[in-house]
C-alpha positions as CSV (number, residue, x, y, z in Angstrom):
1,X,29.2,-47.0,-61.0
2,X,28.4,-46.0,-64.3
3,X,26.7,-43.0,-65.0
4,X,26.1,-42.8,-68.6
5,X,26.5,-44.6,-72.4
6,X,30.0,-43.2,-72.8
7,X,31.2,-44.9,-69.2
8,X,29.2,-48.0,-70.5
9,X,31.6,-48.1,-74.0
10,X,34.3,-47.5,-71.9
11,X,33.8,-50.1,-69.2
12,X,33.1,-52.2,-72.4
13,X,36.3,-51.8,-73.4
14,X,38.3,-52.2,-70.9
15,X,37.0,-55.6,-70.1
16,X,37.8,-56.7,-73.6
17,X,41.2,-55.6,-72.9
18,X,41.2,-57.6,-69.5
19,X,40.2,-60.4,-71.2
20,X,42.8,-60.2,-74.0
21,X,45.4,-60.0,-71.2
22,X,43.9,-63.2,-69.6
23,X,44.1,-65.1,-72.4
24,X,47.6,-64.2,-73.3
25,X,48.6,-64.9,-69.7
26,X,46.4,-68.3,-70.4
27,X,49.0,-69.0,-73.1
28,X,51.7,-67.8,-71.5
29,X,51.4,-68.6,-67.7
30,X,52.7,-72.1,-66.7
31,X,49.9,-74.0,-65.5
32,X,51.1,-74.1,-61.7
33,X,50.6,-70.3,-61.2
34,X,48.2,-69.4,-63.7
35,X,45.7,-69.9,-61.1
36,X,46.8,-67.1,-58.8
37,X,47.9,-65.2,-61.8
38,X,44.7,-65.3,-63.5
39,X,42.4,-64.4,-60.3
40,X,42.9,-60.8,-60.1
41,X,42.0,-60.3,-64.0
42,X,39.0,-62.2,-63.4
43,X,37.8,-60.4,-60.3
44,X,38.2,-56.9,-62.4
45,X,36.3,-58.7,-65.5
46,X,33.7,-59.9,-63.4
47,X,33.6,-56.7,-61.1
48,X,33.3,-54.4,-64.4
49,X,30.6,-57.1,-65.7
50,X,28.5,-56.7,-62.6
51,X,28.4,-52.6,-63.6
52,X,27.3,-53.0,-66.7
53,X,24.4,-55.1,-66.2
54,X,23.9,-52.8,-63.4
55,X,23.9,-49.7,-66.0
56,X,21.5,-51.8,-68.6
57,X,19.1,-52.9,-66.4
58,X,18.5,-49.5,-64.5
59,X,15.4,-47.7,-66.9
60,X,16.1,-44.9,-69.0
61,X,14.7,-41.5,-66.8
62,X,12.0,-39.6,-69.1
63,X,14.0,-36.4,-69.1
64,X,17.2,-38.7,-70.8
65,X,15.3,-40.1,-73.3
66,X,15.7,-39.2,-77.0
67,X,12.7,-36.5,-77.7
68,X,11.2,-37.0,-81.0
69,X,11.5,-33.8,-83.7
70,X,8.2,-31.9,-84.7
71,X,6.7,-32.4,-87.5
């Protein structure tokens, strides 16, 4: 689970990196096993997706948010 905007950029990441290895493995992969090949990657990306929506949608606690300077 993420717990804060660093795991977020993180997860954000990493999921870009999946999907650069699943569309190299797209280009690469002959088209009889790209199916199995391709199903792990996707599970992760969609696994890691799920999180991050999880992280966004969840409201910002009053103690995390930004206080604003005195005047």
């Amino acid at each position: 689970m993420i717990a804060n905007d660093q795991e977020l950029q993180v997860t954000q990441e990493r999921i870009a990196h999946f999907q650069g290895w699943l569309a190299n493995l797209r280009r690469t992969a002959r088209p009889e096993e790209f199916a199995v090949l391709s199903s792990g990657y996707r599970l992760e990306i969609e696994r890691m997706q799920a999180e991050v929506l999880d992280y966004l949608l969840r409201p910002i606690r009053s103690s995390s948010r930004a206080q604003p300077e005195a005047v």
